[in-house]
NUMIGU-838167 format. One record per residue (C-alpha): x, y, z; residue in one letter. Coordinates in nm, 4 decimals. Layout:
<recs>
x, y, z, type
X, Y, Z, a
...
</recs>
This chain:
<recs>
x, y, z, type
-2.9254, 3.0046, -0.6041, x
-2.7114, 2.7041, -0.5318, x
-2.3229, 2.7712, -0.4051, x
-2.0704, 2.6499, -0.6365, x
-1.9112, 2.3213, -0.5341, x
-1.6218, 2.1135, -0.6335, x
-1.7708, 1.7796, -0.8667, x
-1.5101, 1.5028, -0.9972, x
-1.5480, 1.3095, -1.2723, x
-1.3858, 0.9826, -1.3500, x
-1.2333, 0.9081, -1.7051, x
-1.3284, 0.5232, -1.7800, x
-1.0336, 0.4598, -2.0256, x
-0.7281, 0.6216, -1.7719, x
-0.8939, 0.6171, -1.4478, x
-0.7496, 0.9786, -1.4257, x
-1.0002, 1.1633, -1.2274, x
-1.0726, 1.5178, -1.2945, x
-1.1914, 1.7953, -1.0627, x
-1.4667, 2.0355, -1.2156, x
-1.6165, 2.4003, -1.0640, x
-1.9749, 2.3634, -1.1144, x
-2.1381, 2.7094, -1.1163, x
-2.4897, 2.7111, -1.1183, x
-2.7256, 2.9732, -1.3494, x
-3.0679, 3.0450, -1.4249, x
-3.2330, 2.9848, -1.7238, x
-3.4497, 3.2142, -1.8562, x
-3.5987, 3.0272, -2.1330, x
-3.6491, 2.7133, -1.9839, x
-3.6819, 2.8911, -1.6075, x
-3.4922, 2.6606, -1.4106, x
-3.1698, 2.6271, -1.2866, x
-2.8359, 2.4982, -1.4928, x
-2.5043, 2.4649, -1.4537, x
-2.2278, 2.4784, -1.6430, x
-1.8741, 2.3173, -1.5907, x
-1.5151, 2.4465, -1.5271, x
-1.2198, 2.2419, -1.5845, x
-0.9673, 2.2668, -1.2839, x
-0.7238, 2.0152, -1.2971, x
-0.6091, 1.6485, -1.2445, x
-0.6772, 1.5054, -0.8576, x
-0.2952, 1.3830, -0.8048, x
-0.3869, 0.9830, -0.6590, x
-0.1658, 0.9985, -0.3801, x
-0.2111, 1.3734, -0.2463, x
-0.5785, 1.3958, -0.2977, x
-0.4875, 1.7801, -0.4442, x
-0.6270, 1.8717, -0.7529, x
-0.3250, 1.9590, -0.9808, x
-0.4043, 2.2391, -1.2392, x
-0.4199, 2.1198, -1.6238, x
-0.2954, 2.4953, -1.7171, x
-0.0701, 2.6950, -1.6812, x
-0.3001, 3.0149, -1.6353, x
-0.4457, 2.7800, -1.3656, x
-0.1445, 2.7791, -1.1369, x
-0.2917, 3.0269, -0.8638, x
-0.5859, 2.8021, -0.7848, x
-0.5689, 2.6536, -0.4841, x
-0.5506, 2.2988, -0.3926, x
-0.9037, 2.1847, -0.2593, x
-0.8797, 1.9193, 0.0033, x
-1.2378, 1.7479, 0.0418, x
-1.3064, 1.4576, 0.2823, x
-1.2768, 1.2248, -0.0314, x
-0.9269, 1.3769, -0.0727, x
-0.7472, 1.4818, 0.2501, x
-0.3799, 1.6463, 0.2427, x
-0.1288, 1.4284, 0.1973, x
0.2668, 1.4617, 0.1418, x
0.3069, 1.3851, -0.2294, x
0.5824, 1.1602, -0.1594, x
0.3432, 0.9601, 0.0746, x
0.3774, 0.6491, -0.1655, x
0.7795, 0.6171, -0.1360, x
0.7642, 0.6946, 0.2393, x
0.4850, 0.3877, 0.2777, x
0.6862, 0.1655, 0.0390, x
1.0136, 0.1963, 0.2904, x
0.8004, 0.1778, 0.5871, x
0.6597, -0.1749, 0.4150, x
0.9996, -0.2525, 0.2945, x
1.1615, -0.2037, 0.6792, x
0.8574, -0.4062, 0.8657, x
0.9614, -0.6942, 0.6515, x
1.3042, -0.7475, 0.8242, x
1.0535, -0.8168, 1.1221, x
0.7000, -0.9858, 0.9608, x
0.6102, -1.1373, 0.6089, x
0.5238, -0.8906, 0.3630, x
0.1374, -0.9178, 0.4038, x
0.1249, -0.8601, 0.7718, x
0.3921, -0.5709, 0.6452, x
0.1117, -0.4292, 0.4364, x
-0.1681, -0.5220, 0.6265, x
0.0185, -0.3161, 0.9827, x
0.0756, -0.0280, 0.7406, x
-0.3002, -0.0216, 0.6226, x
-0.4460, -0.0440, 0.9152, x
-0.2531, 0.2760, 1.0206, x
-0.3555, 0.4611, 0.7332, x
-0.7588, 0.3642, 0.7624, x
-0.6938, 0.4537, 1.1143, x
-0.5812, 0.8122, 1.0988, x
-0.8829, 0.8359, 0.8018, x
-0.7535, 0.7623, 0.5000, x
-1.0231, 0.6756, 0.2362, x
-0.9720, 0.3042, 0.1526, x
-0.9303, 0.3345, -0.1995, x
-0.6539, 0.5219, -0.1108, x
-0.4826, 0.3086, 0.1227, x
-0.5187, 0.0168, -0.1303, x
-0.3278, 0.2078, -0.3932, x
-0.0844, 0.3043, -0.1337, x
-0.0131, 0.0012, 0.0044, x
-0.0282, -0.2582, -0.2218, x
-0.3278, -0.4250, -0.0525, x
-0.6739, -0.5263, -0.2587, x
-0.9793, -0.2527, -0.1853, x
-1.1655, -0.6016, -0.0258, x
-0.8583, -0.6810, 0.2272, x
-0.8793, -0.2582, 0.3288, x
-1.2440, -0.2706, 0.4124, x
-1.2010, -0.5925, 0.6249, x
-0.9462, -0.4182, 0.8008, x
-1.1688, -0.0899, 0.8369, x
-1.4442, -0.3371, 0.9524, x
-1.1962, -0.4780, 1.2235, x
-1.0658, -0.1764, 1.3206, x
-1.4518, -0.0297, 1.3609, x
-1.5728, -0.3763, 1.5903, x
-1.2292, -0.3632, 1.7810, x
-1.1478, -0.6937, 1.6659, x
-0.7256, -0.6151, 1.6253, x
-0.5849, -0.9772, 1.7330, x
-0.7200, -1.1568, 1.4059, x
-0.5747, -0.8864, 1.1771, x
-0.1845, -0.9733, 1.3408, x
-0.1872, -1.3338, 1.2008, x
-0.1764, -1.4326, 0.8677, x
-0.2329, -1.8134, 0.8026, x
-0.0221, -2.0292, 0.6434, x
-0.1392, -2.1379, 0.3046, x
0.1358, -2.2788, 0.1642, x
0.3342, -2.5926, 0.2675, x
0.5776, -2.5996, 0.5622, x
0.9505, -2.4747, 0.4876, x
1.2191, -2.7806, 0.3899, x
1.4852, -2.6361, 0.6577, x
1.1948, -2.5588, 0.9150, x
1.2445, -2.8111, 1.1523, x
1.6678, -2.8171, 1.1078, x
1.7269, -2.3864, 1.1212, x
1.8911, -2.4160, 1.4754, x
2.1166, -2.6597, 1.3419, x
2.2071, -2.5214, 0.9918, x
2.2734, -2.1787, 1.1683, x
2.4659, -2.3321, 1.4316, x
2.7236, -2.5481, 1.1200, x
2.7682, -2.2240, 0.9342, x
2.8712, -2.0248, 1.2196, x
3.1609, -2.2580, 1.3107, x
3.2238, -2.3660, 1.0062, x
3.4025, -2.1509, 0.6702, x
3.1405, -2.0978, 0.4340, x
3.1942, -1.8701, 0.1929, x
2.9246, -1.9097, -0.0942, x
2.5778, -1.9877, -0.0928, x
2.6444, -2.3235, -0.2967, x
2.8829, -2.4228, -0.0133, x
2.5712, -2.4238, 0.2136, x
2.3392, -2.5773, -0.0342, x
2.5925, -2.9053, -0.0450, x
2.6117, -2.8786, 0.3059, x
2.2747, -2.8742, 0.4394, x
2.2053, -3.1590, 0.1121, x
2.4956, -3.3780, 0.2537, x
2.4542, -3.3210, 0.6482, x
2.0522, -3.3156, 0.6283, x
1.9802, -3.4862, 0.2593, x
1.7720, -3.1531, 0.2126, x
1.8116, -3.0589, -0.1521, x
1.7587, -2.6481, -0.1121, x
1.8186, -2.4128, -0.4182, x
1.9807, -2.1126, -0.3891, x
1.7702, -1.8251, -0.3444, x
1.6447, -2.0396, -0.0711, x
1.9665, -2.0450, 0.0944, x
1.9644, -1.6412, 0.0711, x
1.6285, -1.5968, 0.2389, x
1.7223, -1.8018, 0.5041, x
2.0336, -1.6438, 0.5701, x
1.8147, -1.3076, 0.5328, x
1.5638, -1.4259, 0.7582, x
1.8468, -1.5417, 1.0138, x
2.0190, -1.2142, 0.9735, x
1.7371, -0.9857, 1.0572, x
1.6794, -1.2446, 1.3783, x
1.9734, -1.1278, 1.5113, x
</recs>
């Protein structure tokens, strides 16, 4: 007779999967083997553990398969401030990107690293695939798509006026850097640079 296993089933509408005992039986009429289906719970997306549906189903214990290894259940706020701190240092997709490759390295299915780090399921298995042909220098730079920054070429300088100068709003440096460098820069620019510059430091 076959051994009972674990089976998971995925609901189309929710994408909530659900974890199932399948227990095997013989069938005398039709004299072959069957097997019918147990409900055990909700697979939680970030732990991997099957979460009972009922309360009489409390005592089960959480199977952990290869598909879904242990994980702490707070794994997705840990990542997110882990992505959040690399950020002071790298743009937020090499942020994500350093963060996946971690997780696919320690063996973290890549569905799950996706959903854990913000990253599309294509972009994880190009990292898995770099990570498997030892190719690691490629996956540290991300190329610039977009058009060079107005205050690239005149940071130094900016930096250099507020520092000795008295500056005490963002608009202040806007008509500065627009009178001093004819650079018109709007203000949420003028706070990531003085992020950027900040974290430099």
């Amino acid at each position: 007779m076959e051994e009972t296993k674990i089976v998971f089933q995925k609901n189309k509408k929710s994408g909530v999967i659900y974890a199932y005992k399948n227990l095997p039986y013989w069938d005398t009429e039709k004299k072959q083997s069957r097997a019918s289906r147990k409900l055990l719970g909700k697979v939680d997306p970030i732990s991997g553990n099957i979460v009972p549906t009922r309360s009489r189903e409390t005592k089960e214990i959480a199977v952990q398969t290869a598909e879904n290894p242990a994980f702490p259940l707070d794994a997705a706020q840990i990542i997110c401030k882990v992505i959040i701190f690399l950020r002071l240092f790298m743009c937020e997709t090499l942020a994500k990107r350093v963060m996946g490759m971690a997780l696919v390295a320690v063996g973290l299915p890549e569905g799950r690293v996706a959903d854990l780090v913000g990253l599309s399921n294509k972009s994880v298995g190009k990292l898995k695939k770099g990570i498997e042909g030892g190719e690691l220098d490629n996956m540290f730079h991300v190329a610039g798509g977009g058009r060079k920054r107005k205050l690239a070429d005149v940071e130094d300088s900016i930096l250099e006026e507020i520092n000795s100068g008295t500056y005490h709003s963002h608009q202040q440096i806007a008509d500065m850097i627009q009178e001093k460098y004819g650079i018109k820069v709007s203000l949420t620019a003028i706070g990531r640079f003085l992020k950027k510059t900040a974290s430099d430091d």
